[in-house]
C-alpha positions in Angstrom: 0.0 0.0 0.0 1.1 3.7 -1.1 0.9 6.1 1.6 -0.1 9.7 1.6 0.4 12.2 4.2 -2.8 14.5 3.1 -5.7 11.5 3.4 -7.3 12.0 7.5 -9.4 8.5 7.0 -5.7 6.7 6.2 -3.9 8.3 9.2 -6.9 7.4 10.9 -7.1 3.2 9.8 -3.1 3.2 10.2 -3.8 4.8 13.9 -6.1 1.8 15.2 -4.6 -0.7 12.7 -1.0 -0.3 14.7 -2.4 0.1 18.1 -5.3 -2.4 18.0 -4.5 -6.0 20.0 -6.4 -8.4 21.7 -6.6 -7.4 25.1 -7.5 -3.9 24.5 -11.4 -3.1 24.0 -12.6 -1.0 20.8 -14.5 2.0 23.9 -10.1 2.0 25.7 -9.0 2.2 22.2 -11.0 5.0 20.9 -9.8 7.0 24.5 -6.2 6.2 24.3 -6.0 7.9 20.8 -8.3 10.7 21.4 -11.3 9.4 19.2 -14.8 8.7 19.1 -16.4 5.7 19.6 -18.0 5.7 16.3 -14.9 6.7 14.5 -12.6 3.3 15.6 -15.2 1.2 15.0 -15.8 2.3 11.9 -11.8 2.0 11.1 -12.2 -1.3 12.8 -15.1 -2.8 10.4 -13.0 -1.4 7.2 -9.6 -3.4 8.3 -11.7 -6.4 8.9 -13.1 -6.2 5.6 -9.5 -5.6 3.9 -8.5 -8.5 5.8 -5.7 -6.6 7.7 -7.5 -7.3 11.1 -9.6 -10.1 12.5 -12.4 -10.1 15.3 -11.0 -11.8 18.2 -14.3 -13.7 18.8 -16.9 -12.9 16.2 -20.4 -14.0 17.2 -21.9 -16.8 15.7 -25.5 -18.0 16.1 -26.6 -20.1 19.3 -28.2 -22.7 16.7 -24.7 -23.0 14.8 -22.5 -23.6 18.0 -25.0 -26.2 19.3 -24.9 -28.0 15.6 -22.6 -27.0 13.0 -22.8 -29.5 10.8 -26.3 -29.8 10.1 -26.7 -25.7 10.2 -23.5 -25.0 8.2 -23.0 -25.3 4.4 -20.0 -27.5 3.5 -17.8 -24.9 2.4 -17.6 -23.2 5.5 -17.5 -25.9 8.0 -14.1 -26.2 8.7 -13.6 -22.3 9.4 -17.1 -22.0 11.4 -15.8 -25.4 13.4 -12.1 -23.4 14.5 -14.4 -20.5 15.3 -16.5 -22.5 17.8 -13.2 -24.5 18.9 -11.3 -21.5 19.5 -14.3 -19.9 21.9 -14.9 -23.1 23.5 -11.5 -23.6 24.3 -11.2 -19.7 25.2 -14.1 -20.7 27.6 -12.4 -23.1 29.5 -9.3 -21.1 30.1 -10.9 -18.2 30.9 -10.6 -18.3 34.9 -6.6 -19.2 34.1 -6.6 -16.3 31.0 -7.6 -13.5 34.2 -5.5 -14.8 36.4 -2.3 -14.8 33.7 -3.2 -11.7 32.0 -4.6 -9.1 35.0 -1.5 -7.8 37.1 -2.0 -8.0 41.0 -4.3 -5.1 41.4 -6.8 -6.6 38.4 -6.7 -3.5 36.7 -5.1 -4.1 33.5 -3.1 -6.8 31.6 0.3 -7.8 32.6 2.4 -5.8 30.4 4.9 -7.1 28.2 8.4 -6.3 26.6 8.5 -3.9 23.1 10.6 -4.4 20.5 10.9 -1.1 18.7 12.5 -1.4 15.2 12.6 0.8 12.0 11.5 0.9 8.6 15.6 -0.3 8.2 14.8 -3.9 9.3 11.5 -4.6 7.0 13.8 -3.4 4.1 16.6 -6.2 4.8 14.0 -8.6 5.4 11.8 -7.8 2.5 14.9 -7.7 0.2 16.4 -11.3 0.9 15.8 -14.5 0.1 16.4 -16.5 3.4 13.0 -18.7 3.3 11.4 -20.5 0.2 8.3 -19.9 2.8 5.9 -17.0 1.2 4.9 -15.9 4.5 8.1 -15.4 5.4 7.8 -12.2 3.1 4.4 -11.7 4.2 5.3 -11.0 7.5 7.8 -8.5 6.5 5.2 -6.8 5.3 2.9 -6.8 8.0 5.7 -5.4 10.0 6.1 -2.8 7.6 2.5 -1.5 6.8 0.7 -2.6 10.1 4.0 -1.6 12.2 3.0 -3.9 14.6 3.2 -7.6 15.3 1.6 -9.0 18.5 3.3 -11.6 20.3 1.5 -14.5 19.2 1.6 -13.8 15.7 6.0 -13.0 16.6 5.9 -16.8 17.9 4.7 -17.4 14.5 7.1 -15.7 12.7 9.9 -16.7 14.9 9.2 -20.1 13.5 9.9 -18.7 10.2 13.2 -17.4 11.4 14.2 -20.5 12.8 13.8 -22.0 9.5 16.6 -20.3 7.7 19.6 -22.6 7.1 22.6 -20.6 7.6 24.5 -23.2 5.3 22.3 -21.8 2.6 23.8 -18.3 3.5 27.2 -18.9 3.3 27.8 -18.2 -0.1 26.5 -14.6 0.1 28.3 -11.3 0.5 28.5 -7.6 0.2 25.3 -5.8 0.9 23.5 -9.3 1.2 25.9 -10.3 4.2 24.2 -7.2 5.9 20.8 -8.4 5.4 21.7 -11.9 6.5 23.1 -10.6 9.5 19.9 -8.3 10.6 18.2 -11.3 9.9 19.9 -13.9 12.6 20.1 -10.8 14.7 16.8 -10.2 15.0 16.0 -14.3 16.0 18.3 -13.9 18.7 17.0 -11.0 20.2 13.4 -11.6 19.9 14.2 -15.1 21.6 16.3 -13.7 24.0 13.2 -11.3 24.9 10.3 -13.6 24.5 11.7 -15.8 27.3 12.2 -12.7 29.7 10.7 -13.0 33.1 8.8 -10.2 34.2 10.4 -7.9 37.2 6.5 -7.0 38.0 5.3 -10.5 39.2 4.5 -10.3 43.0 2.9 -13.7 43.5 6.4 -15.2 43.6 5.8 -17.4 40.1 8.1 -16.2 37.5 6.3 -16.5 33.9 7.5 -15.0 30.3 5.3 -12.6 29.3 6.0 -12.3 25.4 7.2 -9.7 23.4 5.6 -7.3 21.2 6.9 -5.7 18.0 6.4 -2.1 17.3 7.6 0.4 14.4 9.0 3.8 15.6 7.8 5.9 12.5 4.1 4.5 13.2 5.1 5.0 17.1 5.9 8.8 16.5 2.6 9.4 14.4 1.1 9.4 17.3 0.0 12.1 20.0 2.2 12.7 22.9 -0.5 11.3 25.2 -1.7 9.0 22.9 1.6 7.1 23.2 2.9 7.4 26.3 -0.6 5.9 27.7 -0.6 3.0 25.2 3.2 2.4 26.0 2.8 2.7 29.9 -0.5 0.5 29.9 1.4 -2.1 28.0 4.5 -2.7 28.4 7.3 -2.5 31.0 10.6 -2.4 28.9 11.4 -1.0 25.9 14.6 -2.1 23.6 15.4 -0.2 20.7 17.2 -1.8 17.7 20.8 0.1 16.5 21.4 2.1 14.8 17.8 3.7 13.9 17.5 6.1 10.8 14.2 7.0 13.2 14.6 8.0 17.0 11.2 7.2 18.7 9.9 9.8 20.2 10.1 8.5 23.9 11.3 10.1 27.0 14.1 8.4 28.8 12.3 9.1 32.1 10.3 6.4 31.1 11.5 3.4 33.0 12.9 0.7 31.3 13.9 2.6 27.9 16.9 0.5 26.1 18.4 2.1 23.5 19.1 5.8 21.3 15.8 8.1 22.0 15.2 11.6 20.4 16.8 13.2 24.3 19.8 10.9 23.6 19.9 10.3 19.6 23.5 9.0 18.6 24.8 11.8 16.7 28.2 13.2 16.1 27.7 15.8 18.9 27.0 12.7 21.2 30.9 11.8 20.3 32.4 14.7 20.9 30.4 14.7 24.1 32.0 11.3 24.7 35.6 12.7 23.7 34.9 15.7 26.2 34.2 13.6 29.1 37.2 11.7 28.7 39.7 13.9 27.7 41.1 11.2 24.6 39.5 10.7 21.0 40.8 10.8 17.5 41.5 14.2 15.8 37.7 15.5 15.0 36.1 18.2 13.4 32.5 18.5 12.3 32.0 21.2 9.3 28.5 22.6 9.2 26.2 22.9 6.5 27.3 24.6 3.3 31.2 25.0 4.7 34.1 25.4 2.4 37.2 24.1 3.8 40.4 25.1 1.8 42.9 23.0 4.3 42.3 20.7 7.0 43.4 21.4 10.7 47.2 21.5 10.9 47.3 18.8 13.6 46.3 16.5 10.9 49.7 16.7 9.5 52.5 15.8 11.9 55.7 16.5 10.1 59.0 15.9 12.0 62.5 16.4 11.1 64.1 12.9 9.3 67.5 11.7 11.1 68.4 10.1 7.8 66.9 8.8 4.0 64.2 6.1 5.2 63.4 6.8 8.3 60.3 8.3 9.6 59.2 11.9 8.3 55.7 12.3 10.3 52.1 10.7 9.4 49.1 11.7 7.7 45.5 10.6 9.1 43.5 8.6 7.3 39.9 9.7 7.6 36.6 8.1 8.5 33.5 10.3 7.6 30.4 10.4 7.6 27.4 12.9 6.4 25.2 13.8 9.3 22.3 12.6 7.4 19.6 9.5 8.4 21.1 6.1 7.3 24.5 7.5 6.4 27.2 5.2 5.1 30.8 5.6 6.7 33.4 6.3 4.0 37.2 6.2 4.8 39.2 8.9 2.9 42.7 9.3 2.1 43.6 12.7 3.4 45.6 13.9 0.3 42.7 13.6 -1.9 39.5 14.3 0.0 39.1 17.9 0.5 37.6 18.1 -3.0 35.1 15.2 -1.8 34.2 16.5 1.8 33.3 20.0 0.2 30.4 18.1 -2.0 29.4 16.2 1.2 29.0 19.7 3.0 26.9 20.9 0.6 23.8 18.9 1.4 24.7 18.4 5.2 26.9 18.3 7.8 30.0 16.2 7.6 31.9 14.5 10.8 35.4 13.9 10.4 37.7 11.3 12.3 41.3 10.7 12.1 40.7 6.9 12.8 44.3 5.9 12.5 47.7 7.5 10.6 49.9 6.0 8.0 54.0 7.1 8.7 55.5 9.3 6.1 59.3 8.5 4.9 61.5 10.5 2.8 63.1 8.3 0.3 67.0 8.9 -1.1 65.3 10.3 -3.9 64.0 13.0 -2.0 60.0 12.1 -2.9 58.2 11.8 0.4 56.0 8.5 0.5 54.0 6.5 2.8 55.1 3.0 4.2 54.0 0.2 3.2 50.8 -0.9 3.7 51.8 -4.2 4.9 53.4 -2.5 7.9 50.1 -1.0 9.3 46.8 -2.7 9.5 43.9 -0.9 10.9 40.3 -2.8 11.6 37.3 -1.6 13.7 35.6 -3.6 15.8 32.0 -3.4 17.8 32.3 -4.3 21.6 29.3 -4.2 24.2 29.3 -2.1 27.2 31.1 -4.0 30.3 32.1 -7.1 28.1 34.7 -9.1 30.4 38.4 -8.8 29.4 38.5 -12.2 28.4 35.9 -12.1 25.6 37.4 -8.6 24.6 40.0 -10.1 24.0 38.5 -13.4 22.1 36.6 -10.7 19.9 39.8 -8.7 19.0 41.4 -11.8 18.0 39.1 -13.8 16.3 38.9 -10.4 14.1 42.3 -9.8 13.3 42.4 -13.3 12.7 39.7 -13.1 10.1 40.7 -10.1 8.5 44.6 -10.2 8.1 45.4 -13.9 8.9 48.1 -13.3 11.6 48.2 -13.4 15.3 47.7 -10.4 17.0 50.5 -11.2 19.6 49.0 -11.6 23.2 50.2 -8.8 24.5 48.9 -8.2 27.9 49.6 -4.1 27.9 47.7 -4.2 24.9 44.5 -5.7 26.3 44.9 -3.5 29.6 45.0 -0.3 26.9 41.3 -1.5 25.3 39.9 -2.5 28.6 40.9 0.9 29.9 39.5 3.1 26.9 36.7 0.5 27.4 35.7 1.1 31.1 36.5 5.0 30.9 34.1 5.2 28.1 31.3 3.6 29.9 31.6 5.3 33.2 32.0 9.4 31.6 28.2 8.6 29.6 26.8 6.0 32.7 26.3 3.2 30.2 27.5 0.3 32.9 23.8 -0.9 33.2 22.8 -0.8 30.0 22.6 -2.6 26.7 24.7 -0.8 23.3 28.0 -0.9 22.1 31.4 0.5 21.0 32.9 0.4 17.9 36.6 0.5 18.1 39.0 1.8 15.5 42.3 0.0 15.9 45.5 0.4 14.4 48.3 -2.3 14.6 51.9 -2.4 13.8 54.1 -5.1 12.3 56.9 -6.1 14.8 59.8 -6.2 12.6 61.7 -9.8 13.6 65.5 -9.7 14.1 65.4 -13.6 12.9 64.1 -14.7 9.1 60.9 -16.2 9.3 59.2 -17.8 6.4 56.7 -16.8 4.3 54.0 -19.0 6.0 55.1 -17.7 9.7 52.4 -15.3 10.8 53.4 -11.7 11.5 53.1 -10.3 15.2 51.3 -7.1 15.7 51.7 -4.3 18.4 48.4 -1.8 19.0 49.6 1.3 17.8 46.4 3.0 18.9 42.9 2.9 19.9 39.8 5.0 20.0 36.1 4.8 20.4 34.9 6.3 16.8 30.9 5.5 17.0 28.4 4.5 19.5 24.9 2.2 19.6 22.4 2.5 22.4 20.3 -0.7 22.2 20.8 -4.1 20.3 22.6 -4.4 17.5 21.4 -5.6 13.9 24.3 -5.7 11.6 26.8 -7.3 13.7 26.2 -10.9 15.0 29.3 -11.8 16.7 28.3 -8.8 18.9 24.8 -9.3 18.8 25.3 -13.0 20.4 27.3 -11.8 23.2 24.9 -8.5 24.0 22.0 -11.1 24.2 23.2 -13.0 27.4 23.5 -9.9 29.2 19.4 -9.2 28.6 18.4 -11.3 31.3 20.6 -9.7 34.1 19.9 -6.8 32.7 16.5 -6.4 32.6 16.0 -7.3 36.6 14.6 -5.0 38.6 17.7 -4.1 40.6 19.9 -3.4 37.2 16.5 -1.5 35.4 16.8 0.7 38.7 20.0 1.9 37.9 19.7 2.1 34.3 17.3 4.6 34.1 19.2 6.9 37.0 22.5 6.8 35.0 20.3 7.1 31.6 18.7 10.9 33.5 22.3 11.7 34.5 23.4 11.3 31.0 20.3 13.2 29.0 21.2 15.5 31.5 24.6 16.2 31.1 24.4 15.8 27.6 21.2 18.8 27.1 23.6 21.3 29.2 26.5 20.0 26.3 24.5 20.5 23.6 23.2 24.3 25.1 26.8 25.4 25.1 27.9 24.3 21.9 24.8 24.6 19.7 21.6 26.6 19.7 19.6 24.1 21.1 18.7 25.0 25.0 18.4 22.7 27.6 14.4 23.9 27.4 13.4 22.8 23.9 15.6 19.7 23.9 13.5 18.6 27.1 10.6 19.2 25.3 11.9 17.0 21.8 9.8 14.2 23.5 6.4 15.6 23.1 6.2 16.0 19.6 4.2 14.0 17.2 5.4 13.1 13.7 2.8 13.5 11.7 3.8 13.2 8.3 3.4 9.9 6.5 5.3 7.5 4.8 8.9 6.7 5.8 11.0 8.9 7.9 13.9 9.0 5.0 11.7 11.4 2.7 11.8 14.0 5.6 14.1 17.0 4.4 17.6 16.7 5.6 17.2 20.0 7.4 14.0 19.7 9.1 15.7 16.2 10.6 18.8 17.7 11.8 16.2 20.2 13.7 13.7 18.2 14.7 15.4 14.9 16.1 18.0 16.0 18.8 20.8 16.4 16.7 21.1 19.9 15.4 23.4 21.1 12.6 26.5 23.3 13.5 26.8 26.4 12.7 30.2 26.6 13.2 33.5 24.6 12.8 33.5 21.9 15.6 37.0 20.8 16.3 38.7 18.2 19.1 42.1 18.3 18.9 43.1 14.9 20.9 42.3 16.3 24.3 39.8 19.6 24.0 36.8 21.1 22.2 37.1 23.9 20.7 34.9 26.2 17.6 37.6 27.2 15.4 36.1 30.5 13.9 32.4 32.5 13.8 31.6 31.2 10.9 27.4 31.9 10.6 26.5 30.2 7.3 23.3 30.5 5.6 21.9 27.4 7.2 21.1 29.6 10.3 18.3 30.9 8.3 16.7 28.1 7.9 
């Protein structure tokens, strides 16, 4: 289905179509989203007629459930006989349905875990060919026009995911590796979090409550109290896939809130914010909107005087940027030829730059000045989760240098100490501890050159040059399994009471912190950007044909207006440059 923006009756079906579940009544429905009566009913008898929704228990004749067969044509016997089943059996369970379903004041149902995902994962799913099952596909849809997928029906479709033979998927690569990956991903997670035990039961019996699927661009289209009540009534945690192109709109005083939210959207301000608190980072700068930049920072260059011919002149960074811009690709730059290239980036939006590692510059006898080899450096990145013990750190970091340059990464012990340090220090300055995300790690390694000849088959032994933190996910990774796997055995520790408890007090410390960083350095106040939580998207269709300007207002991440520049150690804005943008 096409989707307009203009049309009240669509936003109206899509509204009760993507709130609408079985334990909620059509008269609550109607008040949680501020309609009549008359209205969601309506909406209600048109999706049952489009076959997008079913009645729970339609009514059937007292003459019919008494004797079906001789009050039913053939043709319709089997699917009046399930009808009947289903109510009979629904009968029977009804005194153990309450007692399951109410919490222990009877007031509601107990509430149940969200999955909030974005219009990103119904792509990869829609887009591979994982299952020879047609409803695999089907459900991909459902998640993307419905934007919601109760928990039975995800039981269902976690069937379907359990299906896919990875052997199958070996052979793939490229882009299709990606959507493999968000594909396994999200069958871990969604087991991980279907199992869950709720920290609400008070009878002493621990029982899984399910887990519920919701899309954040159909979350967002909703009114501020609209949302919030259908979110508290119904759920007691909420984990946020990573990265999303679309930030629900969700406060983070809402207890239990797992992942990047419009107060705390991952942005390249929430990096710098990062490099602030700790004082170490990579060389950064972050040009604004429409910038011309006719040389990069100095301290990009390091140029030192050469004892002799061959031996170390300086370095040159090599550059990892990206345009601050929703689903933006990370590109890694040569500096010597990138100015050109950045300039064309800055003219539809802001670029972030990061010096994520530097290649040594030699003068030869000659007198041309040249890099070293590239078989003397190699640089990877690789994504961590918050408090990972040393031991799997360091099982990660070598099972990916392993992977990617075939040697042995050398076992030193300082080493490990240096990623476990960066590591911790990172997670204490933004009070991620309790939490579920991830670092990604730029790191750059050095060939040990051996006194002894080894032979060509001898594996090379590598020394970290240097490491930094160069991005940051809140919430459960899609794209990176290895990392997924290991973030999934933390979710039942970390969704206890005790550990939700302290989650959401470090998670106000940080929105906090982070509103009084983003008041000093950009024209946001501390004011509006508490207030980014109340508003309502209410544009249709996907996020991604919002104009790039009205997103870098609108979602917690405004544009600069200035040059942004850390030099290793400090923030600073290195001139008053006001550019057009501001007049926006």
């Amino acid at each position: 289905m096409n989707r307009t923006s203009d049309d009240p009756q669509e936003v109206l079906l899509y509204k009760v179509l993507s709130m609408a579940d079985e334990r909620t009544p059509m008269s609550l429905l109607a008040q949680l989203l501020l309609l009549s009566d008359e209205d969601v009913c309506t909406a209600a008898e048109i999706l049952i007629r489009l076959s997008l929704a079913v009645l729970k228990n339609p009514p059937l004749p007292e003459t019919i459930v008494v004797n079906t067969k001789a009050t039913v044509h053939e043709s319709w016997l089997e699917e009046v006989e399930g009808i009947v089943s289903r109510q009979q059996q629904a009968a029977k369970d009804s005194a153990l349905v309450l007692g399951s379903e109410m919490n222990a004041n009877g007031d509601h149902p107990t509430r149940r875990v969200a999955f909030l995902y974005d219009s990103t994962l119904t792509g990869f799913l829609m887009m591979t060919n994982l299952s020879k099952n047609p409803l695999f596909k089907q459900n991909a849809v459902t998640l993307f026009e419905v934007g919601r997928m109760a928990s039975d029906v995800v039981n269902v479709f976690l069937e379907l995911l359990d299906g896919i033979d990875s052997t199958e998927t070996q052979s793939f690569g490229g882009e299709a590796q990606k959507y493999i990956s968000s594909a396994f991903c999200l069958r871990l997670v969604l087991h991980a979090l279907k199992d869950l035990t709720s920290p609400e039961d008070t009878d002493g019996q621990s029982s899984t409550v399910g887990v519920d699927m919701l899309k954040i661009e159909s979350l967002n289209e909703l009114e501020p109290t609209t949302r919030y009540s259908v979110l508290g009534r119904n759920y007691w945690a909420y984990v946020i896939t990573s990265p999303a192109s679309c930030p629900p709109l969700i406060d983070m005083e809402l207890s239990g809130v797992y992942g990047s939210t419009v107060s705390l959207m991952i942005s390249p301000w929430f990096m710098l914010f990062l490099y602030v608190k700790t004082g170490q980072g990579p060389l950064s700068l972050l040009v604004p909107f429409g910038a011309q930049l006719h040389a990069f920072p100095p301290s990009f260059f390091r140029l030192e005087e050469p004892d002799k011919e061959d031996s170390p002149l300086g370095s040159v960074a090599k550059l990892r940027v990206r345009s601050m811009t929703l689903d933006a690709q990370v590109s890694y730059l040569d500096l010597d030829h990138s100015l050109l290239l950045v300039n064309d980036m800055a003219e539809t939006a802001p670029v972030f730059l990061q010096c994520h590692s530097l290649s040594v510059l030699q003068k030869k006898k000659d007198g041309f000045i040249v890099e070293e080899s590239p078989t003397a450096q190699r640089v990877l990145e690789v994504t961590i989760p918050f408090d990972l013990p040393s031991e799997e750190v360091k099982e990660m970091i070598q099972e990916r240098v392993g992977d990617r340059f075939v040697v042995f990464a050398g076992g030193r012990e300082g080493d490990l100490s240096r990623v476990m340090d960066l590591l911790t220090t990172s997670a204490a300055a933004i009070y991620v501890e309790h939490s579920l995300g991830y670092f990604v790690l730029s790191l750059t390694f050095r060939v040990v050159e051996q006194k002894e000849e080894k032979s060509a088959e001898e594996p090379s032994v590598l020394r970290l040059a240097s490491c930094h933190v160069v991005d940051i996910g809140l919430g459960v990774p899609l794209t990176d399994l290895e990392c997924c796997t290991r973030l999934v055995r933390q979710l039942p520790q970390r969704l206890t009471r005790e550990e939700m408890d302290l989650h959401n007090a470090s998670m106000q410390k940080c929105v906090g912190e982070f509103s009084e960083f983003l008041e000093k350095y950009t024209t946001l106040t501390r004011q509006v950007h508490g207030t980014l939580a109340l508003q309502s998207s209410t544009n249709g269709g996907p996020m991604t044909q919002l104009h790039l300007r009205r997103t870098g207002i609108s979602e917690g991440a405004p544009y600069p207006s200035t040059l942004v520049f850390f030099n290793g150690t400090e923030l600073s804005i290195v001139d008053d440059l006001n550019p057009l943008s501001e007049l926006w």
